[in-house]
Phi, psi and omega in degrees: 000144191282165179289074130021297160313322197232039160342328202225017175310295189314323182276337177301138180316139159329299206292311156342306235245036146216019162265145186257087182317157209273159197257073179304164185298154176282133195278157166325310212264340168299288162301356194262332167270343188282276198266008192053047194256140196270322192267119185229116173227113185260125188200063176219355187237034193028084171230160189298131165283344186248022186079223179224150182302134177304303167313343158274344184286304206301320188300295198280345149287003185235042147211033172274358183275000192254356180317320183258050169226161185300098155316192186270101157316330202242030183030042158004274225268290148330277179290353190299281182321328179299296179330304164299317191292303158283358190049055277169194222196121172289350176271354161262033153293089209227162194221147170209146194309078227008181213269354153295347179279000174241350187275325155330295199298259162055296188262358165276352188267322175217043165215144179201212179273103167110002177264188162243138160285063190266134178199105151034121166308139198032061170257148184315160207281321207300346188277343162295305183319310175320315194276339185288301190333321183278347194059053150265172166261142173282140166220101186270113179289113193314123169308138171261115191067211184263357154292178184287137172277145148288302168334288196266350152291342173285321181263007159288349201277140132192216215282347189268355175312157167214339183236116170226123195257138183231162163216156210209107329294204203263140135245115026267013213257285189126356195278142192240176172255121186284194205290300173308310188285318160301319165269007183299283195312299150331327161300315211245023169254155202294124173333327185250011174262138154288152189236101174266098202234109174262163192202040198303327204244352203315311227305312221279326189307130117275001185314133155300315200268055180265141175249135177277121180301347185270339145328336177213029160301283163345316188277320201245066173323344196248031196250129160246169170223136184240098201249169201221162187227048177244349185280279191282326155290339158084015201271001203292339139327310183283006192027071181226136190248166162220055201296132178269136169170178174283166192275030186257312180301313171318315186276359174298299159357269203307310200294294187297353189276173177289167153270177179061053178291306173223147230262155213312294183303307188322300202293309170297348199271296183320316186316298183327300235273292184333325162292323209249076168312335211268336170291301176308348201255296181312295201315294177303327163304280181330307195306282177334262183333323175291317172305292155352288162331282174310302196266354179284310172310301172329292204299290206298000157285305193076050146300110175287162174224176146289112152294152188234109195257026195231200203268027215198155154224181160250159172206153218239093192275355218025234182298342177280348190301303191303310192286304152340319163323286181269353167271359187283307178337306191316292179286040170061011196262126143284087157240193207236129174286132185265036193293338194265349163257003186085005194271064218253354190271350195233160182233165190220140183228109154304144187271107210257196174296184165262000165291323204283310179316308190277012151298292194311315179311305176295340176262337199260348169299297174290305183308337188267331178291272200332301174298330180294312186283305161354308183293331209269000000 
């Protein structure tokens, strides 16, 4: 007897019909219909605790009388100002419905059926996902420790490679890479596999020994940087995303996005957010401080963490992370289970204001005693 359910299994692509789609934190509103709770601190989604810069609110309110009209397909204005700003070339440019709609395009341009994908054990969720949609194969490489092995993503290579997607630092982990290590790898990977280096987070990085991707475009024709204005610029709503590279791949790029990709305010809010440094600087700040705050608290619990280098940490509950999970919830607190990266043991707590932090602090304080007494 047919499946009821599954009507169109024969026609759908193979490759389809086993993907698990990516999962986002779970929203305020969501939780506010589950238990009906007023004190809400969501700390699951890296999103800027301090919003968005007032000079992009200001920007994109004075042009809402522009709703029924088409934005600029080629963003103009947009990559002009980008351009200017990495000092960069607007044709080595691509703008995407944030940056996952281009870490998408990527493997949709040079992967297909019978190629390989390679990318890091607790590496973002969407780059297995890039490579099943095309019908590639993933080749997920044992993480060392919880960061990228470089090394053994370089001896994962062979003829059928066509993609190796890395992040810098790692989401979900927070964990970067030096200088040395990085250029260990980009020298001795083959001219014709691409090299994708997100760089979703650089803005949170202070490390000195960070190697900034931009630093070796020029030198590495087959290297993109895949960077995002939804963290440190406070845009993640207005979805906007960006790739750096050379222009014969951009324009590969450019030739597959939708048109009208990004949508008319994204295009006004980037020009905006980029004069206003001085907001990314406050954003990076606050963050720093929350970490603190936070992994201080972690510690003084005897929480093991990831160190981190981005807007976020992990910290390591054991057998207790699902019960934990959910009494944090109870208490109006959200962060995000990392069950779905093999991660079944740990939760990434986003770095919030510092009231938002010390709810979680006060909630995740009260759950371990309840679970402590419980255990007695």
């Amino acid at each position: 007897m047919t499946n009821p359910s599954c009507l169109f299994c024969d026609q759908v692509q193979p490759q389809i019909l086993g993907i698990h789609p990516y999962v986002p934190g779970k929203p305020v509103s969501e939780l506010q219909r589950e238990l009906g709770l007023t004190r809400i601190s969501k700390l699951a989604s890296n999103e800027n605790p301090l919003g968005t810069s007032p000079k992009v609110l200001a920007a994109v309110q004075a042009e809402l009388s522009e709703m029924a009209r088409y934005p600029d397909g080629a963003a103009f204005e947009a990559k002009a100002a980008l351009a200017r700003f990495l000092q960069v070339k607007t044709s080595q440019i691509a703008l995407g419905n944030g940056s996952n709609e281009l870490l998408e395009l990527v493997a949709r341009v040079f992967a297909g059926p019978g190629d390989e994908v390679v990318y890091s054990q607790y590496g973002f969720a969407v780059y297995p996902i890039s490579a099943q949609v095309v019908g590639a194969k993933g080749v997920e490489v044992k993480a060392k420790g919880w960061a990228h092995d470089l090394a053994a993503m370089l001896a994962a290579v062979t003829d059928k490679t066509k993609i190796i997607y890395i992040a810098n630092p790692n989401n979900p982990t927070g964990t970067v890479f030096g200088k040395a290590e990085w250029e260990a790898f980009i020298s001795q990977v083959p001219k014709q596999v691409v090299v994708v280096l997100d760089e979703a987070y650089l803005e949170y990085c202070d490390d000195a020994d960070y190697p900034n991707g931009l630093d070796y475009i020029e030198r590495y024709p087959n290297l993109l940087i895949s960077r995002t204005f939804s963290k440190a610029y406070g845009l993640a709503a207005l979805r906007v995303g960006y790739m750096v590279g050379c222009e014969e791949i951009i324009q590969y790029i450019n030739q597959l996005r939708a048109p009208f990709n990004i949508n008319y305010y994204a295009q006004v809010a980037v020009v905006q957010a980029l004069q206003d440094q001085d907001f990314v600087a406050q954003s990076v700040a606050e963050n720093k401080r929350g970490m603190q705050q936070i992994c201080s608290a972690l510690s003084s619990l005897e929480i093991e963490m990831i160190p981190s280098s981005g807007n976020f940490v992990c910290a390591h509950f054991g057998g207790k992370t699902a019960e934990v999970n959910r009494l944090l919830l109870q208490k109006g607190v959200i962060v995000r289970p990392l069950g779905g990266y093999g991660m079944t043991e740990t939760l990434r707590i986003s770095i919030g204001t510092a009231e938002e932090n010390q709810h979680f602090i006060e909630a995740l304080t009260a759950v371990l005693a309840e679970l402590s007494g419980a255990a007695k």
